[in-house]
C-alpha positions in Angstrom: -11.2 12.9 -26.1 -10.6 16.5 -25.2 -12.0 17.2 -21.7 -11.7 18.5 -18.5 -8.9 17.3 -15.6 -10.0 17.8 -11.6 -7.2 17.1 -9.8 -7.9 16.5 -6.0 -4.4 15.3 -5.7 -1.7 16.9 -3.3 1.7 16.2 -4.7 3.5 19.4 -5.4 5.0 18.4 -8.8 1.4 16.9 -10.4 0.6 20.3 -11.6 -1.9 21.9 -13.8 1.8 22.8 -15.8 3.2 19.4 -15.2 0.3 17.9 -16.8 -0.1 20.2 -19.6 3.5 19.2 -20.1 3.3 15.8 -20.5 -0.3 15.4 -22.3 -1.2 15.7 -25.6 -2.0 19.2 -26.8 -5.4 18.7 -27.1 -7.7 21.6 -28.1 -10.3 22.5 -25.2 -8.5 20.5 -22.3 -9.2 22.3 -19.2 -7.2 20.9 -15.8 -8.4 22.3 -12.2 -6.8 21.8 -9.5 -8.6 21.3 -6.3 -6.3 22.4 -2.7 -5.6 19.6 -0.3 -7.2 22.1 2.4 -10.3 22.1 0.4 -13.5 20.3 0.2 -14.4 18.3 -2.8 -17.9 19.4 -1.8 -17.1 22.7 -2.4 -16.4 22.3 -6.2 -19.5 20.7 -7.6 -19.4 23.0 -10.6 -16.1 21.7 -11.7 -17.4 18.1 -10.7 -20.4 18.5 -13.5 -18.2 18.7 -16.5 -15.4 16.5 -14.7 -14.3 14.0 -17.7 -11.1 12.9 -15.5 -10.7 13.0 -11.7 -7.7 12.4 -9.5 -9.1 11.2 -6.5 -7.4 12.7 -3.0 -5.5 10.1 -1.1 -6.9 11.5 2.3 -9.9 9.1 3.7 -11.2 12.3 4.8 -11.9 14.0 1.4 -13.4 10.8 -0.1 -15.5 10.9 -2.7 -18.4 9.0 -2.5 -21.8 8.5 -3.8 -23.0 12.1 -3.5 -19.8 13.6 -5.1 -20.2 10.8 -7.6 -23.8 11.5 -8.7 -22.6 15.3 -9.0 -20.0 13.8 -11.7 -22.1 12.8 -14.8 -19.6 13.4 -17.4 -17.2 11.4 -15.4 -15.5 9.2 -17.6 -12.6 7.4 -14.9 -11.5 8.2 -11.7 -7.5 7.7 -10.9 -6.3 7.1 -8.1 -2.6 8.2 -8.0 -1.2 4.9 -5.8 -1.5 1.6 -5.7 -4.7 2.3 -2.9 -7.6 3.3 -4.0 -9.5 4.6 -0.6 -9.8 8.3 -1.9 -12.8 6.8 -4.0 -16.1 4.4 -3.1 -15.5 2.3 -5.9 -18.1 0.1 -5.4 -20.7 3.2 -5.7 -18.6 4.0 -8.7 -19.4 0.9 -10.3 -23.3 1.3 -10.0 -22.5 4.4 -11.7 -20.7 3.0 -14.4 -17.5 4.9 -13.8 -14.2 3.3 -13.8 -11.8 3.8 -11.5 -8.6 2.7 -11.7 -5.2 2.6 -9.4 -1.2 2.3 -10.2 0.0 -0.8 -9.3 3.6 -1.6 -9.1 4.8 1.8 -9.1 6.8 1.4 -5.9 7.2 -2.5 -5.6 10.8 -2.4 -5.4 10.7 0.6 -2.8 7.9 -1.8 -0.4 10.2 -4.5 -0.7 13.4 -3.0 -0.1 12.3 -1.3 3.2 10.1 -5.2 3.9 13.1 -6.9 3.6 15.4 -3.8 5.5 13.1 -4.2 8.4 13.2 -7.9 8.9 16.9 -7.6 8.9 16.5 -4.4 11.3 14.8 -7.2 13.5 16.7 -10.0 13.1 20.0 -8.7 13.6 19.1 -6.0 16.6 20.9 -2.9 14.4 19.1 -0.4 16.6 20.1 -2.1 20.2 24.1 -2.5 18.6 23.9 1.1 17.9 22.8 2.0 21.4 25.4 -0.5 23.0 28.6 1.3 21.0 27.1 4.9 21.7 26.8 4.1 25.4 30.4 2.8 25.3 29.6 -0.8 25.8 31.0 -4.0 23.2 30.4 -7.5 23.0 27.7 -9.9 21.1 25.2 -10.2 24.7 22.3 -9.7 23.9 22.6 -9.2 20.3 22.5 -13.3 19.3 20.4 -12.8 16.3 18.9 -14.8 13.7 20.2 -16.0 10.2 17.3 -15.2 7.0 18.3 -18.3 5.7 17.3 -20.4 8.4 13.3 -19.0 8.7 10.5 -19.5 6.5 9.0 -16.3 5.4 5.1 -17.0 4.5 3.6 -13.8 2.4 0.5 -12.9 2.7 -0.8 -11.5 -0.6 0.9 -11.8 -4.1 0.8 -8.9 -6.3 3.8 -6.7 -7.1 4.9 -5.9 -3.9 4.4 -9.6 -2.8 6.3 -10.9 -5.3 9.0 -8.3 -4.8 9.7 -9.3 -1.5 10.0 -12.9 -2.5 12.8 -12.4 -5.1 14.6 -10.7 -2.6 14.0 -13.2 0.1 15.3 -15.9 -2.2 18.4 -14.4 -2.7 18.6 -14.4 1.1 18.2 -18.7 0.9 15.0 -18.0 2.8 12.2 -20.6 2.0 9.8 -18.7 1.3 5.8 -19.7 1.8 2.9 -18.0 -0.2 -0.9 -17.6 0.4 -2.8 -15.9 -2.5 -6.1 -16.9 -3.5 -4.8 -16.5 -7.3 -2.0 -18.4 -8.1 0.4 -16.0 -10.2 3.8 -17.6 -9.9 4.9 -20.7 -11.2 7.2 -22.9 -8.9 6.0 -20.9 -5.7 5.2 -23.1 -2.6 1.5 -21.8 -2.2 -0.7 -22.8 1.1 -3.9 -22.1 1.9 -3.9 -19.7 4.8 -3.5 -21.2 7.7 -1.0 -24.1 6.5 0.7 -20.9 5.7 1.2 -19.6 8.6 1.3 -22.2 10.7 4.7 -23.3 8.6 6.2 -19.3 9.3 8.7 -17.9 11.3 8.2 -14.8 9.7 4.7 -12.5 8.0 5.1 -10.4 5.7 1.4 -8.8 4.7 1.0 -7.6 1.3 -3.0 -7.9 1.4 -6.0 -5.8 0.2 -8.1 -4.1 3.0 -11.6 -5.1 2.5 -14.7 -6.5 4.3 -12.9 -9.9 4.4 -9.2 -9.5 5.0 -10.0 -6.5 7.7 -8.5 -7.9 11.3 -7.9 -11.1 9.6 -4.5 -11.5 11.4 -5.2 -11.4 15.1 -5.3 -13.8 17.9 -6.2 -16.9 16.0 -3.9 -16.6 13.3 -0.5 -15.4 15.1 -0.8 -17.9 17.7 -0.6 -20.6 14.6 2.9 -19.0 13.9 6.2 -20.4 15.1 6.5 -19.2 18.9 9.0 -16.2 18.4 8.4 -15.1 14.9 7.9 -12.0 13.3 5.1 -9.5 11.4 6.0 -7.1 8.5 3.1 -4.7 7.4 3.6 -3.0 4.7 0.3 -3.6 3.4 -3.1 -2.3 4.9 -3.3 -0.9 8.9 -6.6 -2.6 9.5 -5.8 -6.2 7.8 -3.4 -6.7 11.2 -5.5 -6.2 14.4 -3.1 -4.2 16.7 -4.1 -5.5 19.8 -3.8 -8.9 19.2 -0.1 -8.3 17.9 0.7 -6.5 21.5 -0.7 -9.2 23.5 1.5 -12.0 21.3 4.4 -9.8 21.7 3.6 -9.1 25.5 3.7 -13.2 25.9 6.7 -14.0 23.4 4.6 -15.8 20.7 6.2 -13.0 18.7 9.9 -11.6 19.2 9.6 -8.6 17.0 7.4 -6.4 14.5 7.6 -3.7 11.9 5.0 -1.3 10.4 4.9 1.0 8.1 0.8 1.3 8.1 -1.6 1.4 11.1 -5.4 0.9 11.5 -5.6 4.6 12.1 -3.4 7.4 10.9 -1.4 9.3 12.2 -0.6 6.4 14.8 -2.3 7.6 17.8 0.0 9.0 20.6 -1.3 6.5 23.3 -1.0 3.5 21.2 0.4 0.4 22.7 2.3 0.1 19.9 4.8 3.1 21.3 7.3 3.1 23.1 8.2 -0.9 22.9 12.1 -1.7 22.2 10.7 -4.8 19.8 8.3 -3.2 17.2 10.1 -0.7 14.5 7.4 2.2 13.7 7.4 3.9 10.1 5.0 6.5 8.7 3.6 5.1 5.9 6.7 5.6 4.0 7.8 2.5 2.9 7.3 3.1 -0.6 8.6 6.8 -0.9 11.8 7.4 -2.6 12.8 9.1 -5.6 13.0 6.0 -7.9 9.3 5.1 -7.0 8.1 9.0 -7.7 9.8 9.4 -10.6 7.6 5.4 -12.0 4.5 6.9 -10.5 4.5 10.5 -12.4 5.7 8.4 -15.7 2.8 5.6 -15.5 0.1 8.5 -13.8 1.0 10.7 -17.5 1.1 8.5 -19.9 -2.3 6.5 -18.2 -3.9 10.0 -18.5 -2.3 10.4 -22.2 -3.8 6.9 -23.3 -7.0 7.6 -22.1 -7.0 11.2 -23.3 -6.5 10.0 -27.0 -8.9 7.4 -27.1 -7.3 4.2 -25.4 -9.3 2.1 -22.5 -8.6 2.8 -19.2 -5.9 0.3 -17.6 -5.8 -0.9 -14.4 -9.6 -0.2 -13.6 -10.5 -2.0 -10.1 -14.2 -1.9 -10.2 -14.9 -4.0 -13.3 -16.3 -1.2 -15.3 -16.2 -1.0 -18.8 -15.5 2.6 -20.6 -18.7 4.3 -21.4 -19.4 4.2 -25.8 -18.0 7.2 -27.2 
């Protein structure tokens, strides 16, 4: 199909002239791009012949059911990252519009800086630094822990899930999996709680939805191996923050690492702050160069493929393409 582009998206080299670069030449195509200081409110006349829209990452340019009622050409709405909050996709489904994510696109990036941070932990890299800068020497109070002598249970099994467990296996770590869908053959899977009951170490890989949000607080950590450790890498709101600062507070955990927070930015009198056994990222885990360069290549040639004809991949709602 020819058609017309809105791009809500604020990345600065997914361009009106790095799209028409990479597309198909297609007579009549028409690409707008929309600021990331502006309102998707404010361009409801480029929403009515919308065929394409990138949705925003930001949760607080959304679009929801009014934008999507204002869309009625709208033939897919792409999300350009593995999330998919920038769009109500359940609204989207009543409308029959597809909307569709890019999964994978920075799997090895996630699981590197998973796997970096439980080693960050494990082996106290920050508080060795701080001893030979200060002039001190010595092993006390840097007695760490081998990977190969903890269970790692994974919460959540999809690229980045899996990811992390290749690389845990070449640590020797056993490594425990809870997934509702089994996707890996010769994986030790558990429901939940067996899961991490039997885990020195959680690493959270999960969807944020109605039934996964605050599903690790209290209950759950206090089934974990007094001592262990939480990676999130995942969702903010699937970990409930104060519950991981009272088991940290009481020893049940020794350490945790996040890279994504129940609100962002982190707020500045956050608990979290401050503490000598939780390593703090910015949502960043899966930024790099390798994992930029996958997501412009999949986000052009998803556009291309549905541009000259193709079904939409990926979709998340369960929508079928409209008849042509």
């Amino acid at each position: 199909m020819t058609g017309h582009i809105v791009s809500f998206y604020d990345l600065n080299d997914i361009t009106e002239a790095s799209l028409r670069e990479h597309l198909p030449d297609l007579p009549g195509l028409r690409i707008t791009e929309i600021g990331p200081e502006q309102d998707p409110a404010a361009h409801l006349d480029a929403l009515a012949t919308a065929t394409i829209v990138l949705a925003p990452l930001e949760k607080e340019r959304r679009i929801g059911a009014g934008l999507l009622d204002a869309m009625p050409r709208c033939e897919l709405v792409q999300s350009v990252a593995v999330g998919f909050d920038g769009v109500d996709h359940l609204a989207a489904a009543e409308r029959g519009i597809p909307v569709a994510n890019l999964p994978g696109f920075n799997a090895d990036a996630v699981a590197d800086w998973t796997v970096g941070s439980l080693l960050f932990l494990l082996r106290h890299y920050a508080a060795g630094h701080r001893k030979v800068e200060s002039g001190g020497w010595g092993p006390e109070g840097l007695r760490g822990r081998d990977l190969a002598a903890l269970t790692v249970g994974i919460l959540g099994f999809g690229n980045i899930g899996r990811a992390v467990a290749r690389r845990l296996d070449g640590f020797g770590a056993r490594v425990v999996v809870h997934d509702p869908v089994p996707s890996e053959p010769g994986r030790e899977y558990l429901p939940l709680a067996e899961a991490v009951a039997a885990s020195d170490v959680l690493s959270l890989h999960l969807p944020l939805n109605t039934a996964t949000h605050g599903l690790v607080g209290d209950e759950l950590l206090a089934r974990m191996r007094r001592g262990g450790y939480v990676l999130n890498a995942g969702r903010g709101g699937v970990l409930d923050e104060g519950a991981l600062v009272r088991a940290l507070d009481s020893g049940q955990l020794a350490g945790a690492a996040l890279d994504v927070f129940e609100q962002e930015p982190l707020p500045a009198d956050s608990p979290l702050r401050g503490r000598s056994d939780v390593l703090l990222n910015p949502h960043t885990a899966g930024v790099t160069w390798d994992a930029y360069h996958n997501l412009r290549g999949r986000l052009f040639a998803k556009l291309a493929a549905v541009l000259t004809g193709e079904r939409p991949a990926d979709v998340v709602n369960g929508v079928e393409p409209r008849p042509r």
